[in-house]
Every structure is written in C-alpha cells, then in structure tokens.
PAKOLVO-20342 format. One record per residue: residue number from 1; residue in three letters; z, y, x negated of N, C-alpha, C, CB in turn. Coordinates in nm, 3 decimals, padded with zeros to 5 digits. Atoms other than C-alpha are relative to their C-alpha. Glycine has a CB too. Layout:
BEGIN
<rec seq="NUM" type="ALA" n_w="Z" n_v="Y" n_u="X" ca_w="Z" ca_v="Y" ca_u="X" c_w="Z" c_v="Y" c_u="X" cb_w="Z" cb_v="Y" cb_u="X"/>
...
This chain:
BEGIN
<rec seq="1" type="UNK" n_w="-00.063" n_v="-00.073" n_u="00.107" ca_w="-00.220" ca_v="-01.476" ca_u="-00.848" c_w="-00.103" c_v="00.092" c_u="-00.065" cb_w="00.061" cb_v="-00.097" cb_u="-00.104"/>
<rec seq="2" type="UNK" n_w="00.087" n_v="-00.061" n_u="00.094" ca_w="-00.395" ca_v="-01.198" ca_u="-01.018" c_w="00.053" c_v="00.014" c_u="-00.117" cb_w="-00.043" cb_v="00.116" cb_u="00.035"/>
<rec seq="3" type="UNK" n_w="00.047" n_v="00.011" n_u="00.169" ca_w="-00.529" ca_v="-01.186" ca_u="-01.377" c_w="-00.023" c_v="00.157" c_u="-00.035" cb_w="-00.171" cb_v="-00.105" cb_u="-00.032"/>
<rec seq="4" type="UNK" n_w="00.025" n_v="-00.135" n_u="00.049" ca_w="-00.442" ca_v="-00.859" ca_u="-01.521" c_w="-00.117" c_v="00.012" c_u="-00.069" cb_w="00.100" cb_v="00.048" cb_u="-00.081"/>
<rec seq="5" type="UNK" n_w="00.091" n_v="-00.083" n_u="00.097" ca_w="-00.730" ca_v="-00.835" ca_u="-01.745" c_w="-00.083" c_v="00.022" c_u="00.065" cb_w="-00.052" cb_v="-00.047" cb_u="-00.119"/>
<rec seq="6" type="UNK" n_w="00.115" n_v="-00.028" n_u="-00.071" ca_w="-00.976" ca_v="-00.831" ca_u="-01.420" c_w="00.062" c_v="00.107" c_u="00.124" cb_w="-00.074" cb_v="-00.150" cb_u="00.055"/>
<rec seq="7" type="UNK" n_w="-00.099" n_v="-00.079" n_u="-00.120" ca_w="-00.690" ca_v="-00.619" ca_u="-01.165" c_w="-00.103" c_v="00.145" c_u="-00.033" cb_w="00.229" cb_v="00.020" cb_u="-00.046"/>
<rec seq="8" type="UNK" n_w="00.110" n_v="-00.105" n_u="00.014" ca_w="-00.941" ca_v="-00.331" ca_u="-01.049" c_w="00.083" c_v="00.053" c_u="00.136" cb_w="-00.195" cb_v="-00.049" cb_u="00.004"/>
<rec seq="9" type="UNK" n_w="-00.056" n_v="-00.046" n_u="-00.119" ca_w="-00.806" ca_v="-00.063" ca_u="-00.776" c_w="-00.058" c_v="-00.105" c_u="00.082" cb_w="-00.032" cb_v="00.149" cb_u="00.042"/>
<rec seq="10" type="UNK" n_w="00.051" n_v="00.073" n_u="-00.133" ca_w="-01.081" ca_v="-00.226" ca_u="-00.545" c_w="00.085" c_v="-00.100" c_u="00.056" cb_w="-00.127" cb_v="-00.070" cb_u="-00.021"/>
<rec seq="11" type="UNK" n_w="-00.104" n_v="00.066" n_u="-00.038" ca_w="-00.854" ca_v="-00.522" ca_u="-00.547" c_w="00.098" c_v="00.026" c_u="00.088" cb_w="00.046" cb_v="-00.020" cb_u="-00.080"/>
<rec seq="12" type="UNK" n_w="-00.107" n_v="-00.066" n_u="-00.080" ca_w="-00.561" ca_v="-00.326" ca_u="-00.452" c_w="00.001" c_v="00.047" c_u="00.173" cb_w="00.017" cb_v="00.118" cb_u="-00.076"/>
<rec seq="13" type="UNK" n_w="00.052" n_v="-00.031" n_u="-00.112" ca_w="-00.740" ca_v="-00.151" ca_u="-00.176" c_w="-00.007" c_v="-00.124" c_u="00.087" cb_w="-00.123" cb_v="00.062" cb_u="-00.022"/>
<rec seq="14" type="UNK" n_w="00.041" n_v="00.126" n_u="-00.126" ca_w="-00.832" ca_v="-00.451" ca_u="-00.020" c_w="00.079" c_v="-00.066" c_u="00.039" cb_w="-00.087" cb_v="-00.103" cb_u="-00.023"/>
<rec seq="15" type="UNK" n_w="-00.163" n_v="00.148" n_u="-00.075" ca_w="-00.481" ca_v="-00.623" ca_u="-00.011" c_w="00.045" c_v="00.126" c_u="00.128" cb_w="00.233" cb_v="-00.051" cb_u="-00.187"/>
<rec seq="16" type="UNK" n_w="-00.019" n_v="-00.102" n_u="-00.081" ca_w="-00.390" ca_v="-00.277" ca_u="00.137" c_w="-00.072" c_v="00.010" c_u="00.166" cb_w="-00.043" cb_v="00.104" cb_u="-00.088"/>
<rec seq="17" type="UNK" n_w="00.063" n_v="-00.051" n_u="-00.062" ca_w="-00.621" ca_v="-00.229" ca_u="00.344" c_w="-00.032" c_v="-00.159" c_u="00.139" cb_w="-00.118" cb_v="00.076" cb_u="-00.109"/>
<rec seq="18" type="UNK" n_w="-00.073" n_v="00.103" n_u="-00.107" ca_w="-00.483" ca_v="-00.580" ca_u="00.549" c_w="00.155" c_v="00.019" c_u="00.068" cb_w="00.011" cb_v="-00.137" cb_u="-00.078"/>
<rec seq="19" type="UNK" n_w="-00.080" n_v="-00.020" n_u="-00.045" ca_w="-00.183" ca_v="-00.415" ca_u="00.603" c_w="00.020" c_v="00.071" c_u="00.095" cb_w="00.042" cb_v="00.013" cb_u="-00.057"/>
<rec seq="20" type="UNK" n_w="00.035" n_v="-00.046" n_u="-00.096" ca_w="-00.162" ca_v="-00.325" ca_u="00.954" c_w="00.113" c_v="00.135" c_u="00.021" cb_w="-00.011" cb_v="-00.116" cb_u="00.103"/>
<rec seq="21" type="UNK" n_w="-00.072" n_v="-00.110" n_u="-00.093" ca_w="00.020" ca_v="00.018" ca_u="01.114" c_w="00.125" c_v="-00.097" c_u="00.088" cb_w="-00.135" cb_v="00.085" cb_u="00.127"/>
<rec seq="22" type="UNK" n_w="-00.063" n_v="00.066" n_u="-00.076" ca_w="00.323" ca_v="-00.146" ca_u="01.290" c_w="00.035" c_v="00.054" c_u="00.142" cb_w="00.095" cb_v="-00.031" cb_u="-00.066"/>
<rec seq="23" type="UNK" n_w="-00.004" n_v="-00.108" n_u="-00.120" ca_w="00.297" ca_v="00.135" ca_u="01.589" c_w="-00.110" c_v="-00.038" c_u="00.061" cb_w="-00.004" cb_v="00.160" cb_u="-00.032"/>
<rec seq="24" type="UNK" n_w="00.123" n_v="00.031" n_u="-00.018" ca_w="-00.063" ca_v="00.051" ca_u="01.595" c_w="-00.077" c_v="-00.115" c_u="-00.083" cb_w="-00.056" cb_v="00.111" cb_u="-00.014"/>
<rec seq="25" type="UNK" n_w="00.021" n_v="00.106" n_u="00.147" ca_w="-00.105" ca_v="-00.306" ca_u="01.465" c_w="-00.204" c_v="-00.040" c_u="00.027" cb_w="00.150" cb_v="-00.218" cb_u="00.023"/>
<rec seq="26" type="UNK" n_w="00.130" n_v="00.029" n_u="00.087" ca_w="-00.479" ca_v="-00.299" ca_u="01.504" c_w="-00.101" c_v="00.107" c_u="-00.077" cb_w="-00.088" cb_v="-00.067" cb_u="00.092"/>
<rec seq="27" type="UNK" n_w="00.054" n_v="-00.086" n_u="00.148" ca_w="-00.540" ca_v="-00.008" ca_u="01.208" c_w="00.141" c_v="-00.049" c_u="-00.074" cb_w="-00.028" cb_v="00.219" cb_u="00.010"/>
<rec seq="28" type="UNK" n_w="-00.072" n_v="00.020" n_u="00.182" ca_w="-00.472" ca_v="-00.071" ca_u="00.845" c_w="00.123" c_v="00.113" c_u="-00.025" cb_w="-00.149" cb_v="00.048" cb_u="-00.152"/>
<rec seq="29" type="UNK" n_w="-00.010" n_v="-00.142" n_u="00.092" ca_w="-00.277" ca_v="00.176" ca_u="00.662" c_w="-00.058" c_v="00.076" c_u="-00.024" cb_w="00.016" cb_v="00.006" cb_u="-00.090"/>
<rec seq="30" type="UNK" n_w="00.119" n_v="-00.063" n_u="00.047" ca_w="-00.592" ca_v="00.235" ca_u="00.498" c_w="-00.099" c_v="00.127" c_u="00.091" cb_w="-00.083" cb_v="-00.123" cb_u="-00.023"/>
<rec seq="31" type="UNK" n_w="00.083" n_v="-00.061" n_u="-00.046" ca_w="-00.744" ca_v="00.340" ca_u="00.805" c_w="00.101" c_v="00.107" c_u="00.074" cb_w="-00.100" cb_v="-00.085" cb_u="00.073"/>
<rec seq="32" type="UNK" n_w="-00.056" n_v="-00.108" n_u="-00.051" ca_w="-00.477" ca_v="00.577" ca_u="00.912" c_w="00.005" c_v="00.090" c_u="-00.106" cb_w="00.123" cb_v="-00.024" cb_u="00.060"/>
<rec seq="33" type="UNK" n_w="-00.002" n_v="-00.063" n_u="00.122" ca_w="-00.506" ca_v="00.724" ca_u="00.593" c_w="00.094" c_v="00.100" c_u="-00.133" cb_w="-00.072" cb_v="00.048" cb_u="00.036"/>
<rec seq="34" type="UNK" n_w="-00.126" n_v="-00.008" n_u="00.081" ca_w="-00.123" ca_v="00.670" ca_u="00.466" c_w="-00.044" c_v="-00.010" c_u="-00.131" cb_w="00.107" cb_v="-00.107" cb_u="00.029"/>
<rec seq="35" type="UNK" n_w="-00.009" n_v="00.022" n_u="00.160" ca_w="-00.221" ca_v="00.569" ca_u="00.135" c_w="-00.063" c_v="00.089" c_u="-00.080" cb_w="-00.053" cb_v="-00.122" cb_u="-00.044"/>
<rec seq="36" type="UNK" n_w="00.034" n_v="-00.135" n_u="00.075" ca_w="-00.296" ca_v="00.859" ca_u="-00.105" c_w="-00.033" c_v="-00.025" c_u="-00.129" cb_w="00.110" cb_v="00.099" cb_u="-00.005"/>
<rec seq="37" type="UNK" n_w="00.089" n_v="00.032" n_u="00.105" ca_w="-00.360" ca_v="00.709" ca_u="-00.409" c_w="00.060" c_v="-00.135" c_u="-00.065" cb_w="-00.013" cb_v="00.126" cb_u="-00.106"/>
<rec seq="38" type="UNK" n_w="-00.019" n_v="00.051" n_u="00.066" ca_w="-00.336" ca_v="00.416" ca_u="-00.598" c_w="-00.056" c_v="-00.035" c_u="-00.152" cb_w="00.009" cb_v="-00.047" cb_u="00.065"/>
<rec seq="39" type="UNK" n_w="00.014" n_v="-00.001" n_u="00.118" ca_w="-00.270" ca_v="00.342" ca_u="-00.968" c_w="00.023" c_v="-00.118" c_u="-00.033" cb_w="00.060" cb_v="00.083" cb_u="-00.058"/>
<rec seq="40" type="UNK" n_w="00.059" n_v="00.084" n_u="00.070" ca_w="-00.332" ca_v="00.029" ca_u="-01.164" c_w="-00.006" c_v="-00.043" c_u="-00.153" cb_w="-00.089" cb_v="00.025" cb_u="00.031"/>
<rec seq="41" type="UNK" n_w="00.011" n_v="00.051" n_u="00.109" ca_w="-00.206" ca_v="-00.118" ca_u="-01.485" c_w="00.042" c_v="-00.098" c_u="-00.034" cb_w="00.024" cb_v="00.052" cb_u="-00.062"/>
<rec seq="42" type="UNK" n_w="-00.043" n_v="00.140" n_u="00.006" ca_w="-00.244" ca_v="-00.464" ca_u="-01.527" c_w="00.110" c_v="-00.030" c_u="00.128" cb_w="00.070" cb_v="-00.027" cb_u="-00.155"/>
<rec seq="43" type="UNK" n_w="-00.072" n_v="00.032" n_u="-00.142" ca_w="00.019" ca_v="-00.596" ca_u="-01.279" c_w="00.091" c_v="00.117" c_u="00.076" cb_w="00.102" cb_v="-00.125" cb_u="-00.026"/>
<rec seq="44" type="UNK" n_w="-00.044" n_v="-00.144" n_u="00.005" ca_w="00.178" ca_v="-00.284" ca_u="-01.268" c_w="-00.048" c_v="00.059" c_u="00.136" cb_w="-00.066" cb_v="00.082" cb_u="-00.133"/>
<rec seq="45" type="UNK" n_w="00.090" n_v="-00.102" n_u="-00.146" ca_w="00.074" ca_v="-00.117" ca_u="-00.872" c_w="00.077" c_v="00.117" c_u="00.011" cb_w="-00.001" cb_v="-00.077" cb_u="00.184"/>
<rec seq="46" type="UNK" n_w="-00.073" n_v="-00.079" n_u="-00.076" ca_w="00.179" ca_v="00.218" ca_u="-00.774" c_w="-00.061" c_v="00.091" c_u="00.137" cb_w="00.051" cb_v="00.081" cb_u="-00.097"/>
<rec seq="47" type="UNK" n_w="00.049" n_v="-00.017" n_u="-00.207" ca_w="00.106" ca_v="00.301" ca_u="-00.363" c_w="00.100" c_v="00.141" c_u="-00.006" cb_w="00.089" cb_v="-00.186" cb_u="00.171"/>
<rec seq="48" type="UNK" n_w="-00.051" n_v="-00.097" n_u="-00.063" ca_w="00.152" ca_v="00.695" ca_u="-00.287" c_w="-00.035" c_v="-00.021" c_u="00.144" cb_w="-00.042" cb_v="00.122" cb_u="-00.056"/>
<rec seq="49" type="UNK" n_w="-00.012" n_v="-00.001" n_u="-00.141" ca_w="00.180" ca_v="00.685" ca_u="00.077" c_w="00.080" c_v="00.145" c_u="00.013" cb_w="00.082" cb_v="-00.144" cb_u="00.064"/>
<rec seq="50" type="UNK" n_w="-00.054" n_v="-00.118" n_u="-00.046" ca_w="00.253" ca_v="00.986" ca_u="00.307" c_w="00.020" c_v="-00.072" c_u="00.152" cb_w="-00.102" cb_v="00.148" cb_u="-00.021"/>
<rec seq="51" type="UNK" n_w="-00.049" n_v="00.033" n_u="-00.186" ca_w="00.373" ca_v="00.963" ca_u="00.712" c_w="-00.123" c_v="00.079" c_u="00.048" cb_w="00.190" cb_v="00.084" cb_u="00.082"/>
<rec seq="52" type="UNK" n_w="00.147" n_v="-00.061" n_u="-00.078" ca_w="00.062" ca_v="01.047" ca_u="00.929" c_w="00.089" c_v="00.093" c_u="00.085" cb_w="-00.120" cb_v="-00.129" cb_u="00.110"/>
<rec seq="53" type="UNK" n_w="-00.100" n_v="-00.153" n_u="-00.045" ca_w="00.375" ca_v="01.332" ca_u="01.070" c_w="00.178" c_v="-00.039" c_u="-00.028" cb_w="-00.025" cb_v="00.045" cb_u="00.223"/>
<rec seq="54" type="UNK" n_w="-00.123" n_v="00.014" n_u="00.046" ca_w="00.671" ca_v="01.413" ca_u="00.965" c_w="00.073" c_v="-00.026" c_u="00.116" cb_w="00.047" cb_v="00.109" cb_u="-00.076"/>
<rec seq="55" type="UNK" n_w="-00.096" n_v="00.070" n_u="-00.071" ca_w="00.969" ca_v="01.195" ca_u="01.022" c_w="-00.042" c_v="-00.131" c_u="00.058" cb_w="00.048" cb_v="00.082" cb_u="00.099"/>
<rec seq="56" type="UNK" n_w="00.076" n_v="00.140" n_u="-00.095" ca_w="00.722" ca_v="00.887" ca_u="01.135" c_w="00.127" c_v="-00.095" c_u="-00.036" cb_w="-00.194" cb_v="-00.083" cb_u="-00.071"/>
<rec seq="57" type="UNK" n_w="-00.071" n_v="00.149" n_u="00.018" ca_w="00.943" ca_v="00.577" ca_u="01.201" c_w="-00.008" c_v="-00.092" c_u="-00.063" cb_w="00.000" cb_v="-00.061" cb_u="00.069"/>
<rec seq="58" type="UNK" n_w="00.065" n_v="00.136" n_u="00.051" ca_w="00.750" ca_v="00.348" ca_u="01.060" c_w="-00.017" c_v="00.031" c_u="-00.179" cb_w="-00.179" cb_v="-00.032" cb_u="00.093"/>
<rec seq="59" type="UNK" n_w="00.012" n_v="00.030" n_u="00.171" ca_w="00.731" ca_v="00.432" ca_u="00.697" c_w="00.033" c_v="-00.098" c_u="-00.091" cb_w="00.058" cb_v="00.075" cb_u="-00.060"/>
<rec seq="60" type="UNK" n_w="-00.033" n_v="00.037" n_u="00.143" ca_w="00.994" ca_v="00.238" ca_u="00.529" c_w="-00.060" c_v="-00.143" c_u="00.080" cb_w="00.187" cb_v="00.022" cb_u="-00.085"/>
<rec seq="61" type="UNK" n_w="00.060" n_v="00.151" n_u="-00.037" ca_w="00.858" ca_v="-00.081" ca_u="00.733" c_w="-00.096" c_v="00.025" c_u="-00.059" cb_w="-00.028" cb_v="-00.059" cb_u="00.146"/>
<rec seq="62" type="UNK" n_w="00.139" n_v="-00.012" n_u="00.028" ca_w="00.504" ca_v="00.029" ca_u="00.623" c_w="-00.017" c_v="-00.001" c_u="-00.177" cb_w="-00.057" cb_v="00.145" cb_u="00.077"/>
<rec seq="63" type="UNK" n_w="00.017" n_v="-00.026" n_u="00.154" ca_w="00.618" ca_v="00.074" ca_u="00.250" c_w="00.071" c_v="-00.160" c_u="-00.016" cb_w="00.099" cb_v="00.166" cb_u="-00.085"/>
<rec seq="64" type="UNK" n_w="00.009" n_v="00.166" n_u="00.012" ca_w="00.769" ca_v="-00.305" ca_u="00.310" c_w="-00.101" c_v="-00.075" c_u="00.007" cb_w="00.062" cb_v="-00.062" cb_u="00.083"/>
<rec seq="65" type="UNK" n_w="00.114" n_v="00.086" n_u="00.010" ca_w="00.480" ca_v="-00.448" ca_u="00.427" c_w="-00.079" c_v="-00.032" c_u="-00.149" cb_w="-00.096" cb_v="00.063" cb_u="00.095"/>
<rec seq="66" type="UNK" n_w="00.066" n_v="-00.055" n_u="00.107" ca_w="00.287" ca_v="-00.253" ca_u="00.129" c_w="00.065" c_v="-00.124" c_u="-00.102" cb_w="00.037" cb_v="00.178" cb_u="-00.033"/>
<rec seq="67" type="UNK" n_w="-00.047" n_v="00.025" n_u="00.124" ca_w="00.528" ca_v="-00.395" ca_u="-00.115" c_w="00.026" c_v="-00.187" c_u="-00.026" cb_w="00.143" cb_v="00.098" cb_u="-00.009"/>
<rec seq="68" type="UNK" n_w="00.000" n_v="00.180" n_u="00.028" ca_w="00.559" ca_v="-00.797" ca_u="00.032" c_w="-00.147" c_v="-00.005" c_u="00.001" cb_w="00.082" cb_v="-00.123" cb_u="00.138"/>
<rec seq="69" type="UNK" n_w="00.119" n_v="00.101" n_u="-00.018" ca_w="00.151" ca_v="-00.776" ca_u="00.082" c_w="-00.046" c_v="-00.042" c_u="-00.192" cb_w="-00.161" cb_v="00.103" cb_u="00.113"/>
<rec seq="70" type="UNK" n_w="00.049" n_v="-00.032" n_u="00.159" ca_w="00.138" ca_v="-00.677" ca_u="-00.343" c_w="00.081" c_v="-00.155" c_u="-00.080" cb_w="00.088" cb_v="00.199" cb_u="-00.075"/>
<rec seq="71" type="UNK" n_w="-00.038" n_v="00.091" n_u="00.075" ca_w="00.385" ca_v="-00.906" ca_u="-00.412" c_w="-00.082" c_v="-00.114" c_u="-00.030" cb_w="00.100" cb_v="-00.033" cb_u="00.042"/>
<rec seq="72" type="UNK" n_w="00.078" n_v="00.099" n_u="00.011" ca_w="00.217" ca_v="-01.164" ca_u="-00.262" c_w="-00.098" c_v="-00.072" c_u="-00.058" cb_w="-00.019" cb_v="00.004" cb_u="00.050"/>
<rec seq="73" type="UNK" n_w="00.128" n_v="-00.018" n_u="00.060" ca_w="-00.092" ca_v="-01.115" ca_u="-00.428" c_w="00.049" c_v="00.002" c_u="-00.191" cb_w="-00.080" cb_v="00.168" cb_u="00.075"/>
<rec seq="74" type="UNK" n_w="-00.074" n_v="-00.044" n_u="00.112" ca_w="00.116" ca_v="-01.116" ca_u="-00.759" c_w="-00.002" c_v="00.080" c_u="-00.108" cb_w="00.018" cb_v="-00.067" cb_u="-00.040"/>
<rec seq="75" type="UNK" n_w="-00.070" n_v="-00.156" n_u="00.073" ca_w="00.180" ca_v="-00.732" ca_u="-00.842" c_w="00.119" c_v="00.030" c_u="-00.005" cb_w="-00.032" cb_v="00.120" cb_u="00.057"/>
<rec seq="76" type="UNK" n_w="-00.116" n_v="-00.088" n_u="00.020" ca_w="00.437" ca_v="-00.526" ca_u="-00.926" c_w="00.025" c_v="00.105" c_u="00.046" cb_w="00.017" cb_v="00.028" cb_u="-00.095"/>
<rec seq="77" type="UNK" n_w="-00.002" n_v="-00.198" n_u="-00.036" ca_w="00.474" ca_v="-00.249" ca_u="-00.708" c_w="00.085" c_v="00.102" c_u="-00.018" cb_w="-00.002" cb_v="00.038" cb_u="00.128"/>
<rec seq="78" type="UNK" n_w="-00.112" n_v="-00.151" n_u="00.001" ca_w="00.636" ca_v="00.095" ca_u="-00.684" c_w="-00.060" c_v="00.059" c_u="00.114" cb_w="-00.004" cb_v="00.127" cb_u="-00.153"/>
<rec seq="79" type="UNK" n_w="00.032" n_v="-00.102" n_u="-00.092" ca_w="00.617" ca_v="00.287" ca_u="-00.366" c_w="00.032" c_v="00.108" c_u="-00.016" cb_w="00.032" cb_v="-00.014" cb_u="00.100"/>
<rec seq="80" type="UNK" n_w="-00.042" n_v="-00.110" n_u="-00.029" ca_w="00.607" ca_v="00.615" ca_u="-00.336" c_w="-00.023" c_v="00.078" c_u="00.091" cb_w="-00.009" cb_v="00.046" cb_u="-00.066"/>
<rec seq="81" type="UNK" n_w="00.011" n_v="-00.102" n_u="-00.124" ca_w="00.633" ca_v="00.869" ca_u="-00.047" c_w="00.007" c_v="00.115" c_u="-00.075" cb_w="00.119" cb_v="-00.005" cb_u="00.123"/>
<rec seq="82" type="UNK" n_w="00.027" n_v="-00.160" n_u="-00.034" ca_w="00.519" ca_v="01.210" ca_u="-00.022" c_w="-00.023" c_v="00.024" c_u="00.116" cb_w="-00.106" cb_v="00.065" cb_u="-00.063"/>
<rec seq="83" type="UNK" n_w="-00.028" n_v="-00.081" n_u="-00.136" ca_w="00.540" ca_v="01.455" ca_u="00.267" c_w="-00.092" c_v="00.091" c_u="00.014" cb_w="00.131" cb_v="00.073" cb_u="00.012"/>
<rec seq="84" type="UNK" n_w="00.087" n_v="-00.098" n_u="-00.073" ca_w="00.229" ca_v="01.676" ca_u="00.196" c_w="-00.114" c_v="-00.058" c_u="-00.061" cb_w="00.021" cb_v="00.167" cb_u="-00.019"/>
C-alpha cells in the first residue's frame, strides 16, 4: 500500500516500468517510450501514454495493465492517451 505523504514519481515509474508491451512482452512500456508523463498527488496517479503508431492495438490493454499495476500498488489512476 502506498503512504501518500512519501508517493514520489520515482515510485510510479518503477511500478510502470514492470509493465510489459503485450506485442513485445519482454519491453516495459517504459522502455518503448508509451508513457509521456506522469503526475502525482498523494494517491492521486495520472499516466499520459501515447501508441508507439497510430492505431496500435494494444493500447487499451496497455492502459489496463497501467491501471491494474497502480491499483495494485494502491493508487488512483487516470489514463490518458494522446496521439502526438
């Protein structure tokens, strides 16, 4: 469970950055370099993600993963997609 008063991106990153590509399950997200920014308040997560090309298949699985690995870790996420 995380303790909002110590929740630091790094954290975030790092749950992220176990979440594998499901096209290519041995890269992260991280390392395909879907995730565009994340924000951070207290339990609060929000994951911009983009498609490494438009129309990728795998997004809304990839914004599931994203959103059961946060839960897990006990955040609150919000996904969001962008396209550029």
């Amino acid at each position: 469970m995380v303790n909002s008063a110590t929740t630091h991106p790094a954290e975030v990153w790092q749950i992220l950055g176990t979440v594998m590509d499901p096209e290519v399950p041995v890269l992260s997200v991280v390392d395909l370099g879907v995730i565009r920014a994340v924000d951070v308040e207290g339990k609060q997560v929000t994951v911009t993600i983009t498609p490494t090309y438009t129309g990728c298949p795998a997004m809304d699985m990839i914004a599931m993963q994203i959103r059961m690995a946060l839960i897990a870790a006990g955040y609150a996420p919000t996904i969001k997609t962008i396209l550029s």
